[in-house]
MARMAR-291909 format. One record per residue: y, z, x of N, C-alpha, C, O in turn. Coordinates in steps of 0.05 Angstrom, whole numbers, padded with zeros to 5 digits. Layout:
N
n_py|n_pz|n_px|ca_py|ca_pz|ca_px|c_py|c_pz|c_px|o_py|o_pz|o_px
Y|Z|X|Y|Z|X|Y|Z|X|Y|Z|X
...
# end
This chain:
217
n_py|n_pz|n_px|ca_py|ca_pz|ca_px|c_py|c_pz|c_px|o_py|o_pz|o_px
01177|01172|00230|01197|01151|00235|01224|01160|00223|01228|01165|00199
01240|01161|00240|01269|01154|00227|01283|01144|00214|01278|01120|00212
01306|01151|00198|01324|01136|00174|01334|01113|00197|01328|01089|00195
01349|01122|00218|01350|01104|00240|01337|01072|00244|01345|01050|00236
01313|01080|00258|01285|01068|00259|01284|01054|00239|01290|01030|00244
01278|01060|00206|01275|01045|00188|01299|01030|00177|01293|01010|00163
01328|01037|00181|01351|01010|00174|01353|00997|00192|01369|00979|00189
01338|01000|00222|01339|00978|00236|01316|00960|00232|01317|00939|00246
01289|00964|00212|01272|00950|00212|01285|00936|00187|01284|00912|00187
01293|00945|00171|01304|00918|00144|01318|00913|00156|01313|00889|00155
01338|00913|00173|01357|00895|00185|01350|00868|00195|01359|00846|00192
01324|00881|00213|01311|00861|00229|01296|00842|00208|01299|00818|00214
01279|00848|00184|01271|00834|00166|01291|00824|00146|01281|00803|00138
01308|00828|00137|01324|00811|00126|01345|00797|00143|01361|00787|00128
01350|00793|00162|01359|00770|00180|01344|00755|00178|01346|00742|00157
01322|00748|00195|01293|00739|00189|01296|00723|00163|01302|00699|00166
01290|00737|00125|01294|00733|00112|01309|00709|00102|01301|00689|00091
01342|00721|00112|01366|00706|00106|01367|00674|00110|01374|00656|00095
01354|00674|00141|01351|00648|00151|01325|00634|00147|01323|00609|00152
01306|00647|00140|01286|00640|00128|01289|00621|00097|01271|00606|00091
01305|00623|00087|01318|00617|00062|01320|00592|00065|01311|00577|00048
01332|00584|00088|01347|00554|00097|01323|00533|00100|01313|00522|00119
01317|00531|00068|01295|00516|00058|01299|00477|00060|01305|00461|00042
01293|00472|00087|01302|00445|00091|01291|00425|00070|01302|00407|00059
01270|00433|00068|01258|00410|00049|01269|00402|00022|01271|00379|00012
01277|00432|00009|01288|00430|-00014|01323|00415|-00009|01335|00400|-00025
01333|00426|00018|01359|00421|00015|01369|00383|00026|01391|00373|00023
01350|00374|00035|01346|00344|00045|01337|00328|00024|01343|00304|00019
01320|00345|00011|01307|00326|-00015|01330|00329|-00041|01327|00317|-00062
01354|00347|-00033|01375|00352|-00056|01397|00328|-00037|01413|00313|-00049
01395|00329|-00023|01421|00316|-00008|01420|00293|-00005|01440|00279|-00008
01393|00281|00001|01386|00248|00009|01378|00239|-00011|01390|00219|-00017
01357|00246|-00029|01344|00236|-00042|01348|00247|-00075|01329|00245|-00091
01366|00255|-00080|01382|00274|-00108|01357|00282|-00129|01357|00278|-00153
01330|00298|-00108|01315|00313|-00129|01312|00332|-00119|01327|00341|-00102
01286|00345|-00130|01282|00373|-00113|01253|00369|-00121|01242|00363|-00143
01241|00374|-00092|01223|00359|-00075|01199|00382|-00099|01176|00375|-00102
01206|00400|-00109|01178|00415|-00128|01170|00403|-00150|01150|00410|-00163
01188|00382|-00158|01181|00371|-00177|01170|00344|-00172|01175|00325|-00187
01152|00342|-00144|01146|00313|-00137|01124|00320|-00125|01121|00344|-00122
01101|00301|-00114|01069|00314|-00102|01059|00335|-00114|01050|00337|-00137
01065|00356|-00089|01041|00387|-00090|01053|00398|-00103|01043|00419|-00113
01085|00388|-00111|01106|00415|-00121|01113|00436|-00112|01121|00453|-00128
01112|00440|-00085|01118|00459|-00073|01144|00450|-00054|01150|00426|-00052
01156|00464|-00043|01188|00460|-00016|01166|00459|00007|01147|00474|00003
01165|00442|00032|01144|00441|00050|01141|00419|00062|01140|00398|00050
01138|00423|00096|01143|00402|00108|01121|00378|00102|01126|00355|00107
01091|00386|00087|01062|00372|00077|01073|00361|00060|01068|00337|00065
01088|00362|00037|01096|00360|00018|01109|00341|00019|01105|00321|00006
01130|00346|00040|01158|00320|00042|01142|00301|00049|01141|00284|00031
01125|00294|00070|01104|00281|00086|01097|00264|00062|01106|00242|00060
01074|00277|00036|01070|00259|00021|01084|00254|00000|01068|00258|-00018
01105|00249|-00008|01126|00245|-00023|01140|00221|-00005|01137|00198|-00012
01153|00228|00012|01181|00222|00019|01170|00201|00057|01186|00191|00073
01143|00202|00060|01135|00190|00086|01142|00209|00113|01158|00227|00112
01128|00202|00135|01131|00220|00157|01147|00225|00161|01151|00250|00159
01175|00203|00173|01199|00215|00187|01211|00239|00173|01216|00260|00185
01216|00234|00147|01238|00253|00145|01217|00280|00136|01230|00299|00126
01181|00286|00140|01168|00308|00130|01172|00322|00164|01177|00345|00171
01168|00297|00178|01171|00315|00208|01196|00321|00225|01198|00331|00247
01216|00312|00205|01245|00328|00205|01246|00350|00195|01259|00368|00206
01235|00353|00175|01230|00384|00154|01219|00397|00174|01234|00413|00186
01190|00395|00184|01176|00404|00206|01185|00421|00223|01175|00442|00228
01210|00408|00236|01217|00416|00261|01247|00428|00259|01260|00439|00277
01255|00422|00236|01279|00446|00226|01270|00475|00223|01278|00496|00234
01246|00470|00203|01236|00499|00196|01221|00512|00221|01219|00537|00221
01210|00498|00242|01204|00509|00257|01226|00521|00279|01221|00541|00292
01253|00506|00281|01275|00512|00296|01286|00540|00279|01293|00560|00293
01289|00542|00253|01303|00567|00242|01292|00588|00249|01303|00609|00254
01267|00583|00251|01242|00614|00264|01249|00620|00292|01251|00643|00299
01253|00597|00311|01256|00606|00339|01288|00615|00343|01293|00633|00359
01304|00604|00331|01328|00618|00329|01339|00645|00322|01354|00659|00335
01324|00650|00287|01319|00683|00278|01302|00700|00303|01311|00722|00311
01280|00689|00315|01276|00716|00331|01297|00716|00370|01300|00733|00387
01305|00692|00368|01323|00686|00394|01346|00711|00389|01353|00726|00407
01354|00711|00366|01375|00724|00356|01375|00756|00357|01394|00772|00362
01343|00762|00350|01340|00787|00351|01326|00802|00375|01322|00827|00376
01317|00776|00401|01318|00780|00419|01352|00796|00436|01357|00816|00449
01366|00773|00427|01395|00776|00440|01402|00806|00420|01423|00811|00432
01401|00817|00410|01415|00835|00394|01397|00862|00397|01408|00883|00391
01376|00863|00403|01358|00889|00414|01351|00876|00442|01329|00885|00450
01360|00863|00455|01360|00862|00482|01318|00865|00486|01308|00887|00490
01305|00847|00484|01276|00841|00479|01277|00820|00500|01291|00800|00500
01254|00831|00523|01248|00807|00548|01228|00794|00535|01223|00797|00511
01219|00782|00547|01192|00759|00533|01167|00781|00541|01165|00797|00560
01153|00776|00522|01130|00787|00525|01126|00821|00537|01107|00830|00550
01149|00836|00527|01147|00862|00525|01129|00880|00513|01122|00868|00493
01118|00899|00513|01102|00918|00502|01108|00913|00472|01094|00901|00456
01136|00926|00469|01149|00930|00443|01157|00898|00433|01170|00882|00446
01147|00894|00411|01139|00865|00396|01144|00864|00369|01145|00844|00355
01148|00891|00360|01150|00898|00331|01173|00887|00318|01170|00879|00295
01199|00886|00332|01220|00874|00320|01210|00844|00316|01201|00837|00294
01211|00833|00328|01202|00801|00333|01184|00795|00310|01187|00774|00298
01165|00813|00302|01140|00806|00283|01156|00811|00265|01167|00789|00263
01165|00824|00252|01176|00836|00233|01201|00810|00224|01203|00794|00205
01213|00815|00243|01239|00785|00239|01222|00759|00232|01229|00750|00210
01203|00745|00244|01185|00723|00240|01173|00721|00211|01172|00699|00199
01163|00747|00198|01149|00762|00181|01180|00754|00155|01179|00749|00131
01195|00756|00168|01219|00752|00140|01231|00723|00138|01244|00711|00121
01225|00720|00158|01233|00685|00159|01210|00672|00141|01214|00662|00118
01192|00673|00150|01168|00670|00131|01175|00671|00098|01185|00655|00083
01165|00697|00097|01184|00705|00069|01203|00684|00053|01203|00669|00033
01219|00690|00075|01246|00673|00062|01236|00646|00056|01244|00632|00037
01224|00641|00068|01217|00604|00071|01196|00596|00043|01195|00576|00028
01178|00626|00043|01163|00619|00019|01176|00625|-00005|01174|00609|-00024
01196|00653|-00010|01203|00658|-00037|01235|00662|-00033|01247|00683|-00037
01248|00635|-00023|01284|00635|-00028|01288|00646|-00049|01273|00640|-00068
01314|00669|-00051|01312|00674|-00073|01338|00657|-00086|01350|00663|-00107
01344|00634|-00068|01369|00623|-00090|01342|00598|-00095|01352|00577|-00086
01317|00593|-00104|01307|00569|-00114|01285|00588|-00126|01262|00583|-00123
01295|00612|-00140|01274|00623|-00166|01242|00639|-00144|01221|00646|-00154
01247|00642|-00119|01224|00652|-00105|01205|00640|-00102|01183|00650|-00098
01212|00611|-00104|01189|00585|-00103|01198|00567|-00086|01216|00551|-00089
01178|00574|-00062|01182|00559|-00039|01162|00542|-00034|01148|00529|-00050
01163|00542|-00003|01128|00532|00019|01117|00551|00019|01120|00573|00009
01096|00537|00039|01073|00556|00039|01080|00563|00077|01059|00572|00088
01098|00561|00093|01106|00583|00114|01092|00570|00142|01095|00581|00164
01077|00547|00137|01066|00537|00162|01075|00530|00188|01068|00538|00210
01095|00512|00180|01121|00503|00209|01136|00533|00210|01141|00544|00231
01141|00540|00191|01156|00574|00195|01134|00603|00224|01141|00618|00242
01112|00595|00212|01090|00610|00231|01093|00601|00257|01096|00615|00278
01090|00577|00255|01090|00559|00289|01120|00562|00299|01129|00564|00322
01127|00562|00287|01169|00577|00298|01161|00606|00309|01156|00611|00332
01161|00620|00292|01150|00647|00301|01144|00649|00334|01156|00658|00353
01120|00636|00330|01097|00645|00364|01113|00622|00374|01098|00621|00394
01128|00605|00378|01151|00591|00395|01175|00627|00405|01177|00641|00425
01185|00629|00382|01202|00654|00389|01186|00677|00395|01200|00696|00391
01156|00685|00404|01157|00711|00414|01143|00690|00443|01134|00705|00460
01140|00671|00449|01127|00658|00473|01124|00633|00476|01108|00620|00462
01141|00620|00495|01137|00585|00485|01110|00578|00490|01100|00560|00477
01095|00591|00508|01072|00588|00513|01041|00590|00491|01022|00574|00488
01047|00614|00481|01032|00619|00460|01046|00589|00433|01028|00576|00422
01069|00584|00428|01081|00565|00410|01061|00539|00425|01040|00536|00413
01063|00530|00438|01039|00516|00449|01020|00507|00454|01011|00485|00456
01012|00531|00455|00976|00534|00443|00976|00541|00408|00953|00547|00403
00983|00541|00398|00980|00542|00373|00993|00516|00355|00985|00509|00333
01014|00506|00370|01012|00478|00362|00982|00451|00373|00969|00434|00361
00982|00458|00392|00953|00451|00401|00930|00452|00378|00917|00434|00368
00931|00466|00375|00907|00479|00360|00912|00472|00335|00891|00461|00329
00932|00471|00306|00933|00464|00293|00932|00438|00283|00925|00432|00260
00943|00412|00313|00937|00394|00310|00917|00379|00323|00914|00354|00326
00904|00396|00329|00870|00390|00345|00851|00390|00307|00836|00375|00295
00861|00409|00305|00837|00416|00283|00847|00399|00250|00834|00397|00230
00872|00391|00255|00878|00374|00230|00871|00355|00238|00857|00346|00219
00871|00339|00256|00861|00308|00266|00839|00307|00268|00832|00283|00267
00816|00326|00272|00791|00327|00276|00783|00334|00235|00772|00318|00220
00788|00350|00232|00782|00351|00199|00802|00337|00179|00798|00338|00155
00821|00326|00189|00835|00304|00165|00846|00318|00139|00847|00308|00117
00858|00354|00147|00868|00369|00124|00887|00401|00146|00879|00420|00160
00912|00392|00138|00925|00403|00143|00925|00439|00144|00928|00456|00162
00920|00438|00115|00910|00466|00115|00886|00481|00123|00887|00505|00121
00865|00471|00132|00852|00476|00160|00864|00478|00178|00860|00500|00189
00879|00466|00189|00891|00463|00216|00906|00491|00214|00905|00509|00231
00922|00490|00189|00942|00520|00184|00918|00555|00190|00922|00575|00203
00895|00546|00172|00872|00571|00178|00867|00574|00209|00859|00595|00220
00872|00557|00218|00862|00552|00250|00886|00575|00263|00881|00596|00275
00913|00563|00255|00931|00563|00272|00934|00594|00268|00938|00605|00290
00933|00610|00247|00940|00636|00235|00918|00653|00258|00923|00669|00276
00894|00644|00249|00869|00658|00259|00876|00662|00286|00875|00684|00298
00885|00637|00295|00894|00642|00335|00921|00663|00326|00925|00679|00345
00934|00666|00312|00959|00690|00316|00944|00707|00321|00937|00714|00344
00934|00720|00293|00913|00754|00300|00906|00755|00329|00918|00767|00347
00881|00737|00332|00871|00737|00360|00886|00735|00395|00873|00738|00416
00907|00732|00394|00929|00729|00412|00940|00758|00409|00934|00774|00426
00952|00763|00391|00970|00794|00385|00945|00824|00400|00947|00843|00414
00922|00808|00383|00905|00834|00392|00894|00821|00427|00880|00836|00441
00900|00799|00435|00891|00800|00463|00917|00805|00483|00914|00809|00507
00942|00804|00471|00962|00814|00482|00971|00843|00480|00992|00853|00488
00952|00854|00466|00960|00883|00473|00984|00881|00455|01002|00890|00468
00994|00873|00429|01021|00883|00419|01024|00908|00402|01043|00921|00393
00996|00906|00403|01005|00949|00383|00988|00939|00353|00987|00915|00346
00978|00956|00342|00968|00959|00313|00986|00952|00292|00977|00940|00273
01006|00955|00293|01027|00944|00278|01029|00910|00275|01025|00897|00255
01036|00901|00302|01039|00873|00297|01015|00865|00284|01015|00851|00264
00992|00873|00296|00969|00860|00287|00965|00856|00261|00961|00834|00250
00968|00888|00247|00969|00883|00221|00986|00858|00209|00978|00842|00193
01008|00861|00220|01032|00848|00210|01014|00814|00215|01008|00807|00192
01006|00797|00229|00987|00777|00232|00969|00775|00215|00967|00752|00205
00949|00797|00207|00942|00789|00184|00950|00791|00156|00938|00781|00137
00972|00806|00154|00979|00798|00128|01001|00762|00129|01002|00746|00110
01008|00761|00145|01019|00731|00153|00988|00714|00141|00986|00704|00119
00972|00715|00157|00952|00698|00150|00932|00702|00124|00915|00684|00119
00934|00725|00107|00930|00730|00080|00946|00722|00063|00936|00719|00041
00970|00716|00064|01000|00704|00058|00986|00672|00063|00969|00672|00045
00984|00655|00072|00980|00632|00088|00959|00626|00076|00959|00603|00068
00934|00641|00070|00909|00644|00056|00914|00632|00029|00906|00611|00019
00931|00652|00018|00938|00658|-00021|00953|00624|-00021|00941|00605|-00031
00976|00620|-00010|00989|00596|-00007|00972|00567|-00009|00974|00549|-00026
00954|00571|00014|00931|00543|00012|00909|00541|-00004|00895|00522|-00009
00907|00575|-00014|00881|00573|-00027|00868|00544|-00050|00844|00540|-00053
00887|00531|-00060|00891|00507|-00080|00884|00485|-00064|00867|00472|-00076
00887|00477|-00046|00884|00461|-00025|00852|00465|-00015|00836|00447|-00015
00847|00490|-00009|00830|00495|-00002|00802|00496|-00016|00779|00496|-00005
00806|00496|-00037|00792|00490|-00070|00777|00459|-00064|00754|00450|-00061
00809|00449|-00066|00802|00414|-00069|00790|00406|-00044|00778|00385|-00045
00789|00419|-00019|00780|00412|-00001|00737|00408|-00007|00721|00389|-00006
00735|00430|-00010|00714|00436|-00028|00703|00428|-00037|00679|00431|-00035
00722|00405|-00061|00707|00393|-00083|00716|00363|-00082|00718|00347|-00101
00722|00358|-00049|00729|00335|-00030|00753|00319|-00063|00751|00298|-00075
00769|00338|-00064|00793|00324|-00082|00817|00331|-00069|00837|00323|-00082
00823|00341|-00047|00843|00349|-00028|00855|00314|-00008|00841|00297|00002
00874|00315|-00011|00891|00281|00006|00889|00288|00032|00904|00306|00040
00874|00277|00048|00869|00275|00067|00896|00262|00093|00909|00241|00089
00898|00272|00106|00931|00277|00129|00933|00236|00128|00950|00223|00116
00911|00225|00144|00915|00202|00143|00914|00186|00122|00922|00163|00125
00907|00190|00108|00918|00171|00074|00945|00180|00069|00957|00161|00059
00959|00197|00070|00981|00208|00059|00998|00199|00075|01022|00196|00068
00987|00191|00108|01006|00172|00123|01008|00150|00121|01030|00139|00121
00983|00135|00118|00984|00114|00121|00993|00098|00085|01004|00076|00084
00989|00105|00073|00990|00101|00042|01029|00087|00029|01051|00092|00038
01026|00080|00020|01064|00070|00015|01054|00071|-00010|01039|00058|-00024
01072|00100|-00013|01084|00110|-00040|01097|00083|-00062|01107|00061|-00056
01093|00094|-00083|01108|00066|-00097|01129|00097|-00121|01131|00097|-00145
01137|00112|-00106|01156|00125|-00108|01189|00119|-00112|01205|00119|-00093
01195|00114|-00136|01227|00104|-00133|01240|00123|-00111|01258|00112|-00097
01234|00148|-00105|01253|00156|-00083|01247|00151|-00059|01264|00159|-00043
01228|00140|-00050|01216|00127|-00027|01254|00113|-00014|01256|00100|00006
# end
C-alpha cells in the first residue's frame, strides 16, 4: 500500500472521527438541561442513557441526531471519492463509519468518554445502504421489544452488520472492520450485559414508562 493510499485512509477516518465527536447527548444535556448527562443514570453520553434520565422525546432526539451525523459523514465521503451505492469498493465508507463511531465513543474534547456507538452503527448501514439501514433498524427493534433490553437488540444489530458485509461480497477488510465495530459494541455493553444476567439490568419499558423524580426532568 501506498503513502498515497494510506493519507487518504486517515483522511477518510478522521472526518468520520471529527463529526463523530458531535456528541448530542452530551451537548443537549449541556444546553437544555445545564448538566452533563455522565454524571446522571448509566453515566455514559448515549441516546439509552438520555432515554432514562431525561424521558423518551428528547433520548429519541439524541437517537436520530447521532444516527443523522453517521449518514451525513459517509454521504460526504461518498460525494468526495465519488462512491455509487453498493460498489465493490466499500472500504472508504467502513473506515469513515468506523471513525464516526470512534468519535462518538471517545470525543476527545469530553476526556475520551463517550457512548457506547449504537445509533452511530445504525447511521453507518443507513450511509452505505438505506436498505440494509432498514433491516437493521428492524432487527434491533424486533429483538429489544421481544427481550425488553436494549443492548440485546444492539448484539443483534452488530451481528446482522458482519453477516451482511460478508453476504455482500465487501472484501476481507470491511469485514474485519465489522467485527471489530461489534467487539467495540461488545466491550461497551459488556456491564449491561452482566446485569442482564443477574436480571439487575432496567428493562426498555420501565425506563419508559417510569417518571423520574429527577429535578432535571
Amino acid at each position: 500500500m501506498n503513502m498515497l493510499f494510506m493519507y487518504k485512509f486517515i483522511i477518510v477516518i478522521l472526518i468520520g472521527y471529527l463529526i463523530g465527536c458531535l456528541q448530542w447527548s452530551y451537548i443537549l444535556s449541556k444546553i437544555i438541561k445545564k448538566v452533563d448527562i455522565r454524571t446522571l443514570g448509566g453515566g455514559n453520553a448515549g441516546a439509552s442513557n438520555t432515554v432514562e434520565v431525561f424521558g423518551w422525546k428528547m433520548g429519541v432526539t439524541v437517537g436520530l441526531l447521532d444516527i443523522i451525523k453517521a449518514v451525513i459523514s459517509l454521504l460526504l465521503i461518498r460525494y468526495l471519492f465519488k462512491i455509487s451505492f453498493l460498489e465493490n469498493n466499500m472500504l472508504n465508507l467502513y473506515l469513515n463509519g468506523t471513525g464516526v463511531i470512534l468519535g462518538h465513543n471517545y470525543p476527545f474534547f469530553m476526556k475520551f468518554k463517550g457512548g457506547k456507538g449504537t445509533a452511530s452503527t445504525l447511521g453507518m448501514l443507513f450511509g452505505i445502504d438505506y436498505r440494509i439501514g432498514i433491516i437493521g433498524f428492524l432487527i434491533i427493534l424486533t429483538v429489544t421489544l421481544l427481550t425488553d433490553y436494549i443492548a440485546l437488540g444492539t448484539m443483534s444489530l452488530v451481528a446482522f452488520f458482519i453477516l451482511a458485509t460478508i453476504y455482500l461480497n465487501f472484501g476481507t477488510a470491511c469485514t474485519l472492520i465489522t467485527v471489530f465495530i461489534a467487539l467495540q459494541s461488545f466491550y461497551k455493553h459488556l456491564p449491561n450485559i452482566k446485569k442482564i444476567i443477574s436480571n439487575q439490568e432496567s428493562r426498555v419499558r420501565d425506563a419508559l414508562k417510569k417518571k423520574s423524580k429527577s429535578k432535571y426532568i
